[in-house]
N, C-alpha and C positions, 0 to 999 in steps of 0.2 A: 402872206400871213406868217408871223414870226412864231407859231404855236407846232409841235408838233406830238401828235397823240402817243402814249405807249401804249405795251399788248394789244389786246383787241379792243380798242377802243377808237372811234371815228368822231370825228367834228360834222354836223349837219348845218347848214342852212336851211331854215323854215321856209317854207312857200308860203309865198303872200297870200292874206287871207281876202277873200273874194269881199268885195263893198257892195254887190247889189246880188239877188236873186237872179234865177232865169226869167223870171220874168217882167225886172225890173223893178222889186221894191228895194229901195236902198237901206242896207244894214249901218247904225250907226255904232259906233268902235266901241262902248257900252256892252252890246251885244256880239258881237264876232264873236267865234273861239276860233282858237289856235289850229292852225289844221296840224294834221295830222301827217303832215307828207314832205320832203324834203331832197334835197341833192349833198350829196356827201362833199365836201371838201378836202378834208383830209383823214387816211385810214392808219392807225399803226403797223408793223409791220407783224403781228399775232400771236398766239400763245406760245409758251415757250415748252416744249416738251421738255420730257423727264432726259432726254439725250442734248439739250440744248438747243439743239435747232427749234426753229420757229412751225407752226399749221399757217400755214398763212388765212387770211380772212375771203368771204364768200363776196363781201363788197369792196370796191374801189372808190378812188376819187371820179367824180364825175355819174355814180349811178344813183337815178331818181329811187327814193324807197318808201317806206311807209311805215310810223313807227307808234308804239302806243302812246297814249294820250300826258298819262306823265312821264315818258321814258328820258331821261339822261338827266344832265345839270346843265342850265343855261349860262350863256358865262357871257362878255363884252371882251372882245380883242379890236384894238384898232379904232373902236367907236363903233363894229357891229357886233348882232346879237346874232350867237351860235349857240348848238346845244352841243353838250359832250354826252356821248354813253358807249354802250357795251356792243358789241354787236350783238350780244344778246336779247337785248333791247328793238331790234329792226325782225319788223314782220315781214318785209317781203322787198322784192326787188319791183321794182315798176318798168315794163318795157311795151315798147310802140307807140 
């Protein structure tokens, strides 16, 4: 990826949205929404304190999370679709 984020600001990839139910009825692309949930790809390195140094961030590259429904700005690098936002925008870390 040729992009990389400033302050606290992380690049997400979206997880694929599911095409059928559990039990089998298949969703067509009309109907999906967007999930909700994603793996980071790249994070900046965080805010900058009043002393210059940086707080670093609660997430990294590589942790699954979980973000609000319209959190960040969706952008195209390379010919995929990523979203940018804040970390204040991520509701949680997803683990196990």
């Amino acid at each position: 990826m040729n992009i990389k984020p400033l302050h606290d600001r992380v690049i997400v990839e979206r997880k694929a949205a599911e095409t059928a139910t559990t039990s089998g009825i298949i969703i067509p692309d009309s109907a999906k929404e967007k999930p909700q949930e994603g793996v980071v790809i790249a994070a900046g390195p965080g805010i900058r304190k009043e002393d210059g140094s940086y707080a670093q961030l609660d997430v990294k590259a590589g942790d699954q999370i979980l973000f609000g429904k319209y959190a960040g700005t969706e952008i195209k690098v390379e010919g995929e679709d990523y979203i940018m936002m804040k970390e204040d925008d991520i509701l949680g870390i997803i683990t196990g």
